[in-house]
C-alpha positions in Angstrom: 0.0 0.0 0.0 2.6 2.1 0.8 4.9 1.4 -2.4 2.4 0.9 -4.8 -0.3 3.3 -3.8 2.2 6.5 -4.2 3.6 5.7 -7.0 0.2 5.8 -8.6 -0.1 9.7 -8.2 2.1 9.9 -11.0 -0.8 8.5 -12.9 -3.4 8.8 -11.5 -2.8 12.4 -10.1 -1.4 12.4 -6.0 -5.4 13.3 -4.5 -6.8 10.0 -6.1 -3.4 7.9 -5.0 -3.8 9.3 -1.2 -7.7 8.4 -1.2 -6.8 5.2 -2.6 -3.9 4.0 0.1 -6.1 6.1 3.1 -8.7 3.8 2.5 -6.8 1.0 1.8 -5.2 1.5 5.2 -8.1 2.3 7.4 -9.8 -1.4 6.3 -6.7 -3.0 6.5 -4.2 -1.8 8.9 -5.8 1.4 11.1 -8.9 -1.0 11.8 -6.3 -3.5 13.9 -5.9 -0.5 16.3 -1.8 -0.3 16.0 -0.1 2.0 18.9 0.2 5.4 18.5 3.6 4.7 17.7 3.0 3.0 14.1 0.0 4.9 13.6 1.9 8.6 12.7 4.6 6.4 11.4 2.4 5.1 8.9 0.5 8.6 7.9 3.7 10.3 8.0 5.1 7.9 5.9 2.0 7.7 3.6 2.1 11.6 3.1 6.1 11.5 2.3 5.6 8.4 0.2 2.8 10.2 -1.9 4.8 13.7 -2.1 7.4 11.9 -3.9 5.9 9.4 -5.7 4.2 11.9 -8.2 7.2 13.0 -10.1 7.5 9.6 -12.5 5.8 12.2 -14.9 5.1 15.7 -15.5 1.3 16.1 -14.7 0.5 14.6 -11.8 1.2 15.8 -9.4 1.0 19.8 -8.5 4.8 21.1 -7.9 5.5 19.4 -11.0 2.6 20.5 -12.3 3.3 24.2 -11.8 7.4 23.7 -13.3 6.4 21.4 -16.2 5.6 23.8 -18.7 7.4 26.8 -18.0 10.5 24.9 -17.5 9.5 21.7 -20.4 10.3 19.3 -18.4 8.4 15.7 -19.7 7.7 12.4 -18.1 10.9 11.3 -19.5 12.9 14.0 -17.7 11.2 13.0 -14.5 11.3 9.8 -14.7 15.2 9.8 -15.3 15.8 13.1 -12.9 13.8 12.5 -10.5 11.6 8.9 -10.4 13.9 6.6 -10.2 15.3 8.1 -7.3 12.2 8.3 -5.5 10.9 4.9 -5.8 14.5 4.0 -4.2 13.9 6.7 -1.2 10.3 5.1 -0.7 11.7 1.4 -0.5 14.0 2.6 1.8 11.9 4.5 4.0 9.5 1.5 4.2 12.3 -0.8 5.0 13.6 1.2 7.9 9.9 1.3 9.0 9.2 -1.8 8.7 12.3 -3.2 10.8 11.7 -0.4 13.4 8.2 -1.9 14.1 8.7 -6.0 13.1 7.7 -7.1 16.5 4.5 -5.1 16.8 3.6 -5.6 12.7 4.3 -9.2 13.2 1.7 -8.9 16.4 -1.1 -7.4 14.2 -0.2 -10.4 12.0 -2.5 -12.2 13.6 -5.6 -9.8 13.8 -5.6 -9.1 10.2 -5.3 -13.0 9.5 -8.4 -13.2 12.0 -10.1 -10.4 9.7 -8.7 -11.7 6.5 -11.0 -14.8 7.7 -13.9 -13.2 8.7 -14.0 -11.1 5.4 -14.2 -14.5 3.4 -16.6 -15.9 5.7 -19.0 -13.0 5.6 -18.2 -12.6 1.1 -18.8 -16.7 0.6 -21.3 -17.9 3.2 -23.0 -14.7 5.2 -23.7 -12.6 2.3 -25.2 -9.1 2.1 -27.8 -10.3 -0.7 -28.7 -13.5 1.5 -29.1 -11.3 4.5 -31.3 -9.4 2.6 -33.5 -11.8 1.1 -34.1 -13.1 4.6 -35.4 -9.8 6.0 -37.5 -9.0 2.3 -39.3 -12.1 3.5 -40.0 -11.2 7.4 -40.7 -8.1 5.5 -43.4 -9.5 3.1 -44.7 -11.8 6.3 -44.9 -8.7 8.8 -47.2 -6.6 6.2 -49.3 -9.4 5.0 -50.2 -9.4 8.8 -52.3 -6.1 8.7 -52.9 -6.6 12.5 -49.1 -4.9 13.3 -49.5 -2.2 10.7 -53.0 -1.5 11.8 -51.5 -1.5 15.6 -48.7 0.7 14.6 -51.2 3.3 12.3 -53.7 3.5 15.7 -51.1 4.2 18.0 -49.8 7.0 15.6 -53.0 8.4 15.1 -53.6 8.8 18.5 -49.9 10.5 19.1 -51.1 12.9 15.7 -54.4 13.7 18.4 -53.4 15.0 21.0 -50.7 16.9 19.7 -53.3 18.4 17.8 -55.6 19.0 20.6 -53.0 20.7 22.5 -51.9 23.1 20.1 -55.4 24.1 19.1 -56.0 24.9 22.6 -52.6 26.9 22.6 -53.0 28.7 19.4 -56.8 29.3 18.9 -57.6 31.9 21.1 -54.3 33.7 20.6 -55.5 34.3 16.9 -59.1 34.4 17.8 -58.2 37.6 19.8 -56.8 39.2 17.1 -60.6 38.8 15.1 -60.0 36.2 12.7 -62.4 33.9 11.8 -62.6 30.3 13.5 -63.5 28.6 10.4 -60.2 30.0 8.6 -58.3 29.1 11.4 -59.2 26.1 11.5 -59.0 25.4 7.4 -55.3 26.7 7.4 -54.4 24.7 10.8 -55.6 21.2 9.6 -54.0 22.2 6.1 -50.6 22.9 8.3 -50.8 20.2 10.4 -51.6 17.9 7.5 -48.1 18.9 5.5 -46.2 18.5 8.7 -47.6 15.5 10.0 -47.1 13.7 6.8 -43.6 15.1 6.4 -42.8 13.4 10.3 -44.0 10.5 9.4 -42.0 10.2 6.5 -39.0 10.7 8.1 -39.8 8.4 11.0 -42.3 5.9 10.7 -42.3 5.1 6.5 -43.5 1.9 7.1 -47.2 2.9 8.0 -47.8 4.4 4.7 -48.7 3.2 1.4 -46.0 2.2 -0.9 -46.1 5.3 -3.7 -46.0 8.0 -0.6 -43.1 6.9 0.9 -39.5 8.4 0.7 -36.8 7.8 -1.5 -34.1 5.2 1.0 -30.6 6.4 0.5 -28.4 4.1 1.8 -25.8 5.7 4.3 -23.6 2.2 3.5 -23.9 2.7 0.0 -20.2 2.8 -0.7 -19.4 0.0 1.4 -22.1 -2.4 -0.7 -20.9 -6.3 -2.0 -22.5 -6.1 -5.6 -19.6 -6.5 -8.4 -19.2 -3.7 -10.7 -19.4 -4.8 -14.4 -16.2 -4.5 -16.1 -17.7 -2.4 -19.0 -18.3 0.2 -16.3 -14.6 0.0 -15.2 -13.2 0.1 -19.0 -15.1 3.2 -19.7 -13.8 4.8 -15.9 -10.3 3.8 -17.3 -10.8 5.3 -20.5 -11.7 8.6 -19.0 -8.7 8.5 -17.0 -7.2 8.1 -20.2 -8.5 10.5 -21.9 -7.9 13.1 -18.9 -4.3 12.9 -18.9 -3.8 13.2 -22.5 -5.5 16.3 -22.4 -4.8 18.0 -18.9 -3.0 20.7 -21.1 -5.9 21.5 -23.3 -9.0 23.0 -21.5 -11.8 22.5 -24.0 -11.1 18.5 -24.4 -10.5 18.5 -20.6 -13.4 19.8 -19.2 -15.9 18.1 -22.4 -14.2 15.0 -20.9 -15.3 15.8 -17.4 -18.9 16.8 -18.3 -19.2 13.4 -20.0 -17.6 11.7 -16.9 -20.1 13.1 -14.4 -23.2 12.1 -17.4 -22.0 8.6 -17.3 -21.8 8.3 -13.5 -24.9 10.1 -13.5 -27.0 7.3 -15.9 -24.6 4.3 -14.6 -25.4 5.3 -10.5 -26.3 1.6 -9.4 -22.8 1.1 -10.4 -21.0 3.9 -9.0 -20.2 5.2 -5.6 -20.8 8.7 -4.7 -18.7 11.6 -6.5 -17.5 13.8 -4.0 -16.4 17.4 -6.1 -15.4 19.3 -2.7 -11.7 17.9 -2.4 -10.9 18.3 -5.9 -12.7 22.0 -6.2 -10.4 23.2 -3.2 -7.2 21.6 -5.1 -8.4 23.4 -8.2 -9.1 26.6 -6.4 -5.8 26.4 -4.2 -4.0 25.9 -7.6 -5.9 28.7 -9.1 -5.0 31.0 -7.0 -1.5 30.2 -7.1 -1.7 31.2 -10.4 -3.9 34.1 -10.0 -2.0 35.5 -7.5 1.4 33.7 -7.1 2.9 36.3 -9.7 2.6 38.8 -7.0 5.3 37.0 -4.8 7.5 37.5 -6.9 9.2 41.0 -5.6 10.4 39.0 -2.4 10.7 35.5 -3.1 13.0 36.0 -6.8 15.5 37.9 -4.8 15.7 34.5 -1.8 15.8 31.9 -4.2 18.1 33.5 -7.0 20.6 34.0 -4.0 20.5 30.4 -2.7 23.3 27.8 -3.8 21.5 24.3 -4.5 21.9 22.9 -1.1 20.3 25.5 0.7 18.0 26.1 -2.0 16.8 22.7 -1.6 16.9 22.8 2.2 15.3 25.6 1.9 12.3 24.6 -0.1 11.8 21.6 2.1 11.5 23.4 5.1 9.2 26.4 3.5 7.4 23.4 2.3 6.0 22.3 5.6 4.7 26.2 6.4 3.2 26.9 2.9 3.2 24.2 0.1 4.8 22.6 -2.2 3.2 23.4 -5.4 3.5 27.3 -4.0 7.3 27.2 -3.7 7.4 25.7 -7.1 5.4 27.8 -8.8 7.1 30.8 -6.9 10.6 30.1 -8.2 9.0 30.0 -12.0 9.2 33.9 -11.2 13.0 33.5 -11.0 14.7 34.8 -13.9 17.9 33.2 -14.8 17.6 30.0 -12.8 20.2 27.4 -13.7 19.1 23.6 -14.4 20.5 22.3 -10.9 18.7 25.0 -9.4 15.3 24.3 -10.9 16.3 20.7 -9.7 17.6 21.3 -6.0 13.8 23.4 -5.6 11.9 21.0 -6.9 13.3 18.3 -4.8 12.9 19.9 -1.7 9.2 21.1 -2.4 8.6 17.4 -2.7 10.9 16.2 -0.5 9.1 18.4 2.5 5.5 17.2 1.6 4.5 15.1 4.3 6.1 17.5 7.2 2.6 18.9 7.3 -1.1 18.6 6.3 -1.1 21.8 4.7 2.6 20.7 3.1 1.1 19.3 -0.1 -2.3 19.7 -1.4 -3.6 15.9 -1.3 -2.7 15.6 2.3 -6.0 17.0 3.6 -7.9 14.4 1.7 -5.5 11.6 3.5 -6.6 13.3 7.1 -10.6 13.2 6.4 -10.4 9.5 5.6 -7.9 8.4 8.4 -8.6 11.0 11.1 -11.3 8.2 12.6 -8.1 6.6 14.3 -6.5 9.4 15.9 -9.5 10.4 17.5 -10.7 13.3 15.4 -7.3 15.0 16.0 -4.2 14.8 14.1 -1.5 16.2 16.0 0.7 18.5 13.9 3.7 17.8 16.1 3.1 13.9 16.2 2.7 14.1 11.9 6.1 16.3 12.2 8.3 13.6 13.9 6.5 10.8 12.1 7.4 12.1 8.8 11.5 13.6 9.6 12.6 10.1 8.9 11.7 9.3 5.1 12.1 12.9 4.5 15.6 12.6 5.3 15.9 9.8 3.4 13.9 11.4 0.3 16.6 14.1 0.8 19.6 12.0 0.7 18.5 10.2 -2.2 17.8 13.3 -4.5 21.0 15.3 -3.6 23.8 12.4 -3.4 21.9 10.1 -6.5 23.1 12.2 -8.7 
């Protein structure tokens, strides 16, 4: 999860790689309850893992996003300047990770066997569709026997009574004192009460109403459901992938693409789980306004960087990393007239270098934190994420500056 999951951002962009491996990880690893320990050792590891593992190509991820075309640099360039050398600082950083913590991995050994068990148990023999046909026919049985519904409807109606009673004894002579007529007061209560009472019992006893007046059931497990997506559906989400990264650089086919993407899942819902826009509008926005507005930087931040020497350019860049973000510092030394080849390099490989330091230290991180922050009790602690992640960013430092 760990390996393979980041190195997909450079494919399938870094926000879809972290939701991947986040969820991943919270079914298969956070769900054992590791200590605290290997818990910020694994999302510090995960956010440094995904920084780095973006820059195989050129459009994947967002610092490299904001050099690529100002600078020209192509997959090829990255993959020979900069991805070969992360997939080694990733192996490496797993490795020391995973001998740090053998004794305690090798103790959760065991629960996720236990799980891995249960899983097939409850996939081959206690299925979701079995389950269900079972309670579709005490369903069936229980409304064929009108006596329970009729039970349930009486003891409603007499509820809907005397809340009726009491506020027409509370409202009627307040509006009877201000001269309107009983009869119209009356008409527009039962009207009111009518809408309302039919709304309520929508919402909590559907059951005791005929079949065409009851509301629409939306499934809060939907997501989590057992039925097997056809493959056509998968070959055409594939195919949209596709089609998006061959045209990130031009805006018409891009967005056409997406328009069609969101009709598809649209007509194809049974199949689909549900499209959540907000993380990918506020990386669009963020981005945007780097763009918008990153130009204005550029009075201070030229003058820093064009004064820098590579090392403490790229020390530099990976610590400003963890208080801004990557794709910012990136995009900021664009504004740099003049800057040499290693230079581009050194800043670019400490923007990415330093983004796991911090939530806010590359742009996919937040998405990582909504999914996993269930296990740290609603609370990520930034100094806890800090020391998790100091190890494999050293490491992802080593590897760009002495790998030549």
């Amino acid at each position: 999860i760990l390996t393979i999951g980041p190195l997909l951002g450079s494919f399938i962009t870094e926000p879809a790689a972290i939701t991947i491996s986040a969820l991943v990880l919270s079914n298969k690893f956070y769900d054992l309850k590791p200590s605290a320990k290997l818990k910020y050792a694994t999302l510090g590891l995960l956010f440094v893992n995904i920084s780095v593992g973006g820059t195989l190509t050129h459009f994947a991820a967002p610092p490299v996003l904001m050099v690529s075309g100002p600078w020209n640099w192509g997959t090829d360039f990255m993959l020979t300047h900069f991805g070969w050398k992360a997939l080694i600082g990733i192996l490496v950083s797993n490795g020391l990770y995973f001998i740090f913590f053998r004794r305690e991995l090798a103790r959760l050994q065991e629960g996720f066997a236990l799980r891995t068990l249960k899983d097939r148990i409850e996939s081959k023999y206690v299925t979701l569709v079995r389950i269900q046909k079972e309670f579709d026919s005490i369903k069936a049985a229980v409304e064929a026997d009108t006596n329970i519904l009729e039970s349930i409807s009486e003891k409603t109606e007499l509820l809907l009574v005397l809340i009726r009673e009491r506020m027409e004894k509370e409202l009627l002579p307040k509006l009877k004192a201000e001269g309107i007529d009983e009869s119209l007061i009356r008409e527009a209560f039962e009207k009111r009460f009518e809408e309302i009472r039919l709304r309520k019992i929508r919402k909590y006893l559907p059951g005791v109403l005929p079949e065409d007046m009851r509301p629409e059931f939306t499934d809060p497990d939907w997501d989590k459901r057992e039925d097997p997506v056809p493959n056509w559906v998968t070959a055409v989400h594939i195919l949209f992938m596709a089609w998006t990264i061959i045209n990130a650089h031009h805006t018409q086919l891009f967005v056409l693409g997406l328009l069609f993407f969101l009709g598809f899942a649209q007509i194809t819902a049974p199949y689909q789980n549900r499209i959540n826009l907000q993380p990918a509008m506020l990386v669009g926005f963020f981005l945007a306004g780097l763009v918008i507005h990153g130009g204005l930087q550029g009075w201070w931040i030229a003058p820093v960087l064009g004064s820098l020497k590579e090392f403490p350019l790229m020390l530099g860049a990976t610590i400003l990393t963890g208080f801004n973000d990557n794709a910012a510092i990136t995009y900021l030394s664009t504004l740099v007239p003049n800057f040499t080849d290693s230079l581009k390099y050194a800043v670019v490989a400490g923007a990415v270098t330093g983004g796991g330091l911090t939530v806010i230290a590359n742009a996919p991180n937040p998405a990582g934190q909504s999914i996993l922050k269930r296990h740290f009790d609603d609370a990520v602690s930034p100094i806890g994420l800090f020391l998790a992640a100091l190890l494999p960013t050293a490491v992802m430092f080593l590897c760009f500056w002495f790998l030549g």
